[in-house]
C-alpha positions in Angstrom: -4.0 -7.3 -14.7 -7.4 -8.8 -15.2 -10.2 -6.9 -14.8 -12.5 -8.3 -12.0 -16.6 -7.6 -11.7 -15.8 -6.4 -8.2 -12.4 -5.6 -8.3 -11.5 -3.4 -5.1 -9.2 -5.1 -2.7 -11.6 -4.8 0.4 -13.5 -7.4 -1.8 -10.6 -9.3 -1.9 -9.9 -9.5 2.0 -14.2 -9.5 2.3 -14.1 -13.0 0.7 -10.6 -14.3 2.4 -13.0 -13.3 5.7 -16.2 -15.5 4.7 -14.3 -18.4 3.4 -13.4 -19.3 6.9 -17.2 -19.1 8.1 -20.4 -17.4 7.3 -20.5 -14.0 8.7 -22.5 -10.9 8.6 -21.3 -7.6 7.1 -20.7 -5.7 10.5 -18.6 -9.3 11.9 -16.7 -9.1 8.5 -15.3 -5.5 9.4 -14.6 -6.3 13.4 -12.9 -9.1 11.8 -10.9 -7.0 9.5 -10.4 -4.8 11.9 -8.9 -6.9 14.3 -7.0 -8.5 12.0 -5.1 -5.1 10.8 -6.3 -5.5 7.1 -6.6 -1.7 6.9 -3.0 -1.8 7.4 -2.1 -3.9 4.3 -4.5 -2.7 2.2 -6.0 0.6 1.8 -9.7 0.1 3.0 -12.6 2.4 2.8 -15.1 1.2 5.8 -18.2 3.0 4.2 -18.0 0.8 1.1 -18.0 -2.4 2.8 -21.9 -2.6 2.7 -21.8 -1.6 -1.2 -19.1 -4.1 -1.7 -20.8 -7.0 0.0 -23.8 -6.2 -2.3 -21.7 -6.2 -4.9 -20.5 -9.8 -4.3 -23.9 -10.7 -3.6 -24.9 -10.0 -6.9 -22.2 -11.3 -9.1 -22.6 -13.9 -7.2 -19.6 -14.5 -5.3 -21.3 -14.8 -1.8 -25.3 -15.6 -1.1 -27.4 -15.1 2.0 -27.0 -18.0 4.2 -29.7 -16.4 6.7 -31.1 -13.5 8.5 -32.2 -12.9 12.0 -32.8 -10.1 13.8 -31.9 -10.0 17.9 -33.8 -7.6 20.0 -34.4 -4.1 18.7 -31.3 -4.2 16.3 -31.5 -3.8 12.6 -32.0 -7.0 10.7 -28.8 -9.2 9.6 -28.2 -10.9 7.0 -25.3 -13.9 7.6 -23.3 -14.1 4.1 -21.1 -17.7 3.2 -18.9 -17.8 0.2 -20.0 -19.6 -3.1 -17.9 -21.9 -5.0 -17.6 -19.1 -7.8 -16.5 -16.6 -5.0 -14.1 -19.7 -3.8 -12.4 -19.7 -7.2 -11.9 -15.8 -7.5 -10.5 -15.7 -4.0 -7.9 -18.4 -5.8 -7.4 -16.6 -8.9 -7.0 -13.2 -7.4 -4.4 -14.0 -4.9 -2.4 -16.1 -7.8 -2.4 -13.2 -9.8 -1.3 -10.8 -6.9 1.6 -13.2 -6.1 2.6 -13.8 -9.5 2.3 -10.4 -11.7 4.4 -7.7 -10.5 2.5 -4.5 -11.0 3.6 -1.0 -10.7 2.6 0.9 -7.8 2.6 4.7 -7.2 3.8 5.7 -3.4 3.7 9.6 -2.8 7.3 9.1 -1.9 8.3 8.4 -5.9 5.6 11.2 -7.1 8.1 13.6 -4.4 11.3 12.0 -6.2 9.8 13.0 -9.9 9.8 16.3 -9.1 12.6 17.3 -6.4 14.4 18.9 -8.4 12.6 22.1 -7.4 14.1 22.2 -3.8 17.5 23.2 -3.6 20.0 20.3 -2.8 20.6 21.6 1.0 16.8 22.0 1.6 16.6 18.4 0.2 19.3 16.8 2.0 17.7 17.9 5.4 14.2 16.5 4.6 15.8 13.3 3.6 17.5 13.4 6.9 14.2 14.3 8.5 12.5 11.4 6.6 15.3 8.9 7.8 14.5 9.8 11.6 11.2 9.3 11.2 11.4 5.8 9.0 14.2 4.8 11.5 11.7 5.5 15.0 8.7 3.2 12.7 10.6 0.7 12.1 12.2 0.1 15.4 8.5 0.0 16.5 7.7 -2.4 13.3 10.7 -4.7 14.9 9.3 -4.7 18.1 6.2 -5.9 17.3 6.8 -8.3 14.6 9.1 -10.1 17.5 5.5 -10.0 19.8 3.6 -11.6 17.5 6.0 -13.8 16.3 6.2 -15.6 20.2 2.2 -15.3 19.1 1.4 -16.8 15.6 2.4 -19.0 13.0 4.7 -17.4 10.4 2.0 -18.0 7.7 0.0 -15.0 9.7 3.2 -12.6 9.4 4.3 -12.3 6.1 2.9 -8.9 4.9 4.4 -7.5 8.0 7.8 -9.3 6.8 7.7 -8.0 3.4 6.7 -4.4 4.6 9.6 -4.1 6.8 11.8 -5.4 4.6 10.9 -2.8 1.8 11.1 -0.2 4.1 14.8 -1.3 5.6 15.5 -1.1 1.7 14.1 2.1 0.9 16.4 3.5 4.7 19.5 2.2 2.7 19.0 4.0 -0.4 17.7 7.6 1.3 20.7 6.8 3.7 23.1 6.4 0.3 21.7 9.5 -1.8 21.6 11.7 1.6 25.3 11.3 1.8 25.9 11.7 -1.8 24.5 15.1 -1.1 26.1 15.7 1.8 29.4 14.9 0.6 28.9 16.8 -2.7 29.0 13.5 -4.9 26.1 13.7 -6.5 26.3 14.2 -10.2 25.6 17.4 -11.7 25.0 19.1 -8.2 26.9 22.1 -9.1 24.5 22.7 -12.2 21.6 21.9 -9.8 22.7 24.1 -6.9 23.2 27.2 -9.8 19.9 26.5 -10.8 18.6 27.7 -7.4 20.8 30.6 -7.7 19.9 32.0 -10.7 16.6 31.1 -11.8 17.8 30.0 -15.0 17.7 26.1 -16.3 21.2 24.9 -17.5 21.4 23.9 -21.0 22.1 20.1 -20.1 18.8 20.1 -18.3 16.7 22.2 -20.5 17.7 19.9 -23.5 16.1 16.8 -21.3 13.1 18.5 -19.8 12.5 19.7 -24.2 12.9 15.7 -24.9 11.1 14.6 -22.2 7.8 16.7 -23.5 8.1 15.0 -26.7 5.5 12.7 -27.9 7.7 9.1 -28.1 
């Protein structure tokens, strides 16, 4: 990936806000806010001052004016420059078209679950699947709302999201019952494992390879 002068993702969705009309910083977060941009991307609030400087100065927005109404804090009204225009372009290309490997605390659970015995993990994957199943019957119910609301262009990221977790339901659904049903390769090894204490051969030999420099 390339690497950006301001190269968070709230600068990303800060310029995708200002390219529609010039704005000042606290109308960009209502904005975001409204829009549910927290829920796509992870967004730190407090930095939104520090990362509107920050476009400021590599010049990816300039003032367009400030004004001050009553006894509030002055405000200054930002628009989008043509160099900010054309790394809103280039960013979202790139996001589209370069796959890039992301780290969700649910795979970082998966590296390391072999430490729970099989039952103990069977039953949390159970637990997991009530839970995914009661979001995303509430996911389905809204994405229906909106879509009697807004053009499909507005509703995408909600698309994708439910569809990746439907996917992820089908393959907790297909590993839970390999567990369940005892079908899961080298269960017996991993189940005597828990019993003993002791790391079987088969897995010791990996876990040695595994902490070998490639």
């Amino acid at each position: 990936m390339k690497r950006r002068k301001v190269g968070n993702l709230l600068a990303l969705a800060v310029l995708a806000t200002v390219v529609q009309r010039p704005m000042h910083p606290y109308e960009i977060a209502s904005v975001l806010r409204e829009r549910g941009k927290d829920q796509d991307m992870k967004i730190k609030w407090g930095s939104l001052y520090t990362v509107v400087g920050n476009l400021e100065k590599h010049g990816m927005i300039e003032a367009a004016e400030s004004g001050r109404q009553g006894g509030r804090p002055e405000r200054t009204v930002y628009r989008i420059t043509g160099a900010g225009r054309e790394e809103l372009l280039d960013w979202t290309r790139e996001l589209l078209s370069s796959p890039e490997r992301e780290h969700p605390r649910f795979v970082a659970g998966l590296s390391v679950l072999g430490a729970l015995p099989p039952d103990e993990v069977a039953a949390l994957l159970e637990l997991r699947l009530s839970r995914l199943s009661e979001q995303l019957d509430a996911q389905r119910a809204a994405l229906e709302h909106h879509r009697g609301q807004l053009p499909r262009l507005f509703l995408l990221e909600d698309e994708y999201d439910l569809a990746v977790r439907e996917a992820e339901v089908a393959w907790i659904r297909a590993l839970h019952k390999e567990l369940s049903e005892g079908s899961f390769p080298d269960l017996a090894a991993w189940r005597a494992f828990h019993r003993s204490g002791d790391i079987p051969p088969e897995f010791a030999e990996i876990a040695e390879r595994g902490s070998e420099p490639g």
